[in-house]
C-alpha positions as CSV (number, residue, x, y, z in Angstrom):
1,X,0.0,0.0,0.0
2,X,1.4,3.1,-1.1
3,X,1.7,6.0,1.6
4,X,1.3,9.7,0.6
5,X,4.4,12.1,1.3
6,X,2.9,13.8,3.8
7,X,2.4,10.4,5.7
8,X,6.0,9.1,4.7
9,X,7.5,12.2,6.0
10,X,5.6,12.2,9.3
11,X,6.8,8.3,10.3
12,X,10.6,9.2,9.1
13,X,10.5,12.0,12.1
14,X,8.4,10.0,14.6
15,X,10.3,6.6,14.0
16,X,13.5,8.7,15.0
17,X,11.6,10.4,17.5
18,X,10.9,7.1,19.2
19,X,14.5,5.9,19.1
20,X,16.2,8.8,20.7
21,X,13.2,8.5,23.4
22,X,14.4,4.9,23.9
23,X,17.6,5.3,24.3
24,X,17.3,9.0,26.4
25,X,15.5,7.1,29.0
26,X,17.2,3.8,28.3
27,X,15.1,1.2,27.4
28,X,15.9,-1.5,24.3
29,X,12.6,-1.6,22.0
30,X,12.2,-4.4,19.4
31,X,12.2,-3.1,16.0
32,X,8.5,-4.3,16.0
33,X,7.8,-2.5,19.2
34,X,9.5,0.6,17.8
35,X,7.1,0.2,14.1
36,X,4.0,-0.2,17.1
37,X,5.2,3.0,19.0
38,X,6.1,5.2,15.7
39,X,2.6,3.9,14.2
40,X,1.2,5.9,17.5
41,X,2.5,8.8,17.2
42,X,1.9,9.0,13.8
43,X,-1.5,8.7,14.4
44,X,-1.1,11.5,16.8
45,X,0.4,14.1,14.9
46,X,-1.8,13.0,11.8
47,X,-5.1,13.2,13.5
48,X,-4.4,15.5,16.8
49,X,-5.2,14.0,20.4
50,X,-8.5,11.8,21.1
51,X,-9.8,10.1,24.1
52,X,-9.2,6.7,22.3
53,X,-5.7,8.0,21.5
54,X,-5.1,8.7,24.8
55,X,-5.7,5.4,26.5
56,X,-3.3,3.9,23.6
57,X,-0.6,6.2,24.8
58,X,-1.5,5.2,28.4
59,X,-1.1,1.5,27.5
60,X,2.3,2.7,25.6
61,X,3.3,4.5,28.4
62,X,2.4,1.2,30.8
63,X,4.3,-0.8,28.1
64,X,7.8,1.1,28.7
65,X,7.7,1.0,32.7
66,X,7.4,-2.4,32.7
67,X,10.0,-2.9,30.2
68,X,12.0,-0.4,31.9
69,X,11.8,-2.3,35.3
70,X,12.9,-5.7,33.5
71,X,16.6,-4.3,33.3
């Protein structure tokens, strides 16, 4: 499926977003929990905030504590 620039742009700067917020707070994502994380945000800065967008970035946010307190 072919994405429109707009879109393609949009993921290049939230995919890098998501790996400097990894590794700023020190966490090691899979690359297909980064993709899940990126596809997020690109929601996000796509659409603008929503309740149901909200409660994904709560479960995100859930998602990285936990993995944060395996190290």
């Amino acid at each position: 499926m072919a994405q429109d620039n707009q879109k393609v742009i949009v993921t290049q700067s939230q995919l890098k977003f998501v790996q400097d917020y990894a590794k700023q707070i020190g966490v090691n994502l899979t690359l297909k929990e980064m993709v899940a994380v990126t596809n997020v945000m690109v929601d996000y800065c796509m659409n603008g905030y929503s309740t149901e967008l909200g409660k994904r970035l709560e479960s995100i946010d859930k998602f990285i504590v936990e993995k944060f307190d395996e190290k």
